[in-house]
C-alpha positions as CSV (number, residue, x, y, z in Angstrom):
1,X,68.9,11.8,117.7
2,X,72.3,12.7,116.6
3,X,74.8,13.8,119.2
4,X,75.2,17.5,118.7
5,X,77.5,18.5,121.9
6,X,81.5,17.2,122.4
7,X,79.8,15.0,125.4
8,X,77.3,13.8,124.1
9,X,79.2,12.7,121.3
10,X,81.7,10.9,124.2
11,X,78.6,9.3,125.6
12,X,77.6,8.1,122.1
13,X,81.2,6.4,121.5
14,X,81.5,4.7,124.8
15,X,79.3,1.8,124.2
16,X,80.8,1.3,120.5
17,X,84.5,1.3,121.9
18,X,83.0,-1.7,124.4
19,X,81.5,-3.2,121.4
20,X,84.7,-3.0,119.3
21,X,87.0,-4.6,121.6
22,X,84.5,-6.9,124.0
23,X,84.9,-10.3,122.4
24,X,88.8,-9.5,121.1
25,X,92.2,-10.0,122.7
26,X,94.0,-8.7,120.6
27,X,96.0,-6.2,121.7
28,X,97.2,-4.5,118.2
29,X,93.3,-5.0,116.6
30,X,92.0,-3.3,119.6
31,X,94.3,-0.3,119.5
32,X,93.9,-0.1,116.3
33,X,89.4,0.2,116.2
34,X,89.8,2.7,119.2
35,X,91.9,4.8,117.5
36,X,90.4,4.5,114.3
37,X,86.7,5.2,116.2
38,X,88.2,8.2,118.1
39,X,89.4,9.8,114.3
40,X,85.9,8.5,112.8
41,X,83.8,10.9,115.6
42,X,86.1,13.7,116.4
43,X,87.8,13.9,113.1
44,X,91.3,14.7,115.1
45,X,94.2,15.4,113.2
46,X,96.1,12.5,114.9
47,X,94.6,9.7,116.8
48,X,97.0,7.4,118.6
49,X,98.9,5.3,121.4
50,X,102.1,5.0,122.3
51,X,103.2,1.4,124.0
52,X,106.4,1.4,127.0
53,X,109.2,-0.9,125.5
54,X,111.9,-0.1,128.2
55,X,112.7,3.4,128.7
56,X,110.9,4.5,125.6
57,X,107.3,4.8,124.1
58,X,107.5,3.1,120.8
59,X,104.6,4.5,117.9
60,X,101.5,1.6,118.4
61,X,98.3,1.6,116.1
62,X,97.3,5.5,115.3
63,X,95.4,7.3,112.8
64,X,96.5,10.3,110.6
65,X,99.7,11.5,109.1
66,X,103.1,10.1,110.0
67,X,104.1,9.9,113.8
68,X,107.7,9.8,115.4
69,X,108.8,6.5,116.1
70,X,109.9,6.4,119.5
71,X,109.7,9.0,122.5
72,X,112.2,8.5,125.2
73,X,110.6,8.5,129.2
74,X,110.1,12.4,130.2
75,X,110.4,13.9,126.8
76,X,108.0,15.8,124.9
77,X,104.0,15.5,125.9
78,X,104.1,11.9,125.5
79,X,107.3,11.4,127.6
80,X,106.2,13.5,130.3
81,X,102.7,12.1,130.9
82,X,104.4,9.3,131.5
83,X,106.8,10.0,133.7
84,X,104.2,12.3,135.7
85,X,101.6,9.6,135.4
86,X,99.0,11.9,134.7
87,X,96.5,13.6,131.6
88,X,98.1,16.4,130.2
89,X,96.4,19.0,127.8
90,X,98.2,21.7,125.9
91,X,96.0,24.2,124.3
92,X,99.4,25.6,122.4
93,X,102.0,23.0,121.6
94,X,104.3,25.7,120.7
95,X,104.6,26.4,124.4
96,X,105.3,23.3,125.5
97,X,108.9,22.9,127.0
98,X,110.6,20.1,125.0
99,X,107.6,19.5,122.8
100,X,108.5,16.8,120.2
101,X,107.3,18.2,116.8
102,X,106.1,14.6,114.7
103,X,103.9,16.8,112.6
104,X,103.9,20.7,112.0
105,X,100.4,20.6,111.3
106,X,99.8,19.7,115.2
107,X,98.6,22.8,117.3
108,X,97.1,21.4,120.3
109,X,97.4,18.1,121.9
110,X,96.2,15.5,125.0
111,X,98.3,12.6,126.5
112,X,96.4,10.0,128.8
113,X,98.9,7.5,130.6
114,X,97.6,3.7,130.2
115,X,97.8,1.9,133.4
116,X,98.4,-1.9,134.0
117,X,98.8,-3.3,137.1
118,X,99.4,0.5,138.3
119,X,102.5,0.3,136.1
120,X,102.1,3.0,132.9
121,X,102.1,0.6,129.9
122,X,101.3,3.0,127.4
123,X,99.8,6.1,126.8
124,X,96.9,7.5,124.2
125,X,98.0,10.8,122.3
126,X,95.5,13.0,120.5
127,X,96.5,15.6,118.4
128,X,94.7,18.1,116.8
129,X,95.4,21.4,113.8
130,X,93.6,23.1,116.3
131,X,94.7,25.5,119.3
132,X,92.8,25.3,122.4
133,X,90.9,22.1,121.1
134,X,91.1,20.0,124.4
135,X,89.4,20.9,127.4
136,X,88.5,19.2,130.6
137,X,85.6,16.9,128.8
138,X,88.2,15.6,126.5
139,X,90.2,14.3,129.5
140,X,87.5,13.1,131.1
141,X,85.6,10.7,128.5
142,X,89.4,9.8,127.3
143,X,90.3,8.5,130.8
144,X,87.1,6.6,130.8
145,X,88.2,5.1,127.1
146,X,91.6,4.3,128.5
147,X,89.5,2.8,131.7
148,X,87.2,0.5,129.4
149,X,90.2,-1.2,127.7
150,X,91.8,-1.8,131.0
151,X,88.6,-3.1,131.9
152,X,88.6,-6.0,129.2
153,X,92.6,-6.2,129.7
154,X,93.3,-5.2,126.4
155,X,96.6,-3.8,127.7
């Protein structure tokens, strides 16, 4: 049966994202079929991480239109996941203080911080055309995605 719900759909991806990355080391590859399977599902507008060099995220593997380069620590959603170590969700990017705009097109977005060795190595940003299109399921299966690749210490 085809996954009709946003959860279910989660539930669905979880065993493919373990698939995709079980037997590789790669870092870049792995990055790379997450975000790809994540776009694939959900059809988000942007699909994407962000990897710590320094004092600044710099763009990693992603899927959709052009992204900024580099985000410095604390600034914009990415920046300030980061630096607060925690999920954010903003259901209205336009009220966002400090919001980097990469992409007009982006209405709503969610940030979850990468952790290695409880140091944040990275982070995974989802953006969508969309207000209001994250919600607390989002954040939770995301987390878990973000868990799994720690898991096989893909990051």
């Amino acid at each position: 049966m085809k996954p009709t719900t946003k959860e279910e759909q989660y539930q669905s991806i979880l065993p493919q994202i373990q698939e995709l990355i079980r037997n590789e080391q790669d870092l870049i590859a792995n990055l790379a079929n997450i975000a790809a399977a994540l776009k694939q599902v959900f059809g988000f507008f942007w699909a994407g991480f962000y990897i710590v060099r320094g004092n600044e995220l710099v763009l990693g593997p992603f899927q959709g239109p052009v992204a900024c380069t580099r985000i410095p620590f604390g600034k914009g959603v990415c920046g300030t996941a980061w630096k607060e170590r925690r999920t954010i969700i903003v259901p209205d990017v336009e009220h966002f203080p400090g919001h980097i705009a990469c992409n007009s097109e982006s209405k709503s977005e969610i940030v979850i911080p990468l952790y290695g060795n409880d140091e944040i190595v990275g982070v995974l940003d989802i953006d969508s055309d969309r207000l209001y299109d994250f919600d607390e399921i989002d954040a939770l299966y995301l987390e878990k995605i973000a868990q799994i690749a720690k898991q096989f210490k893909i990051y």
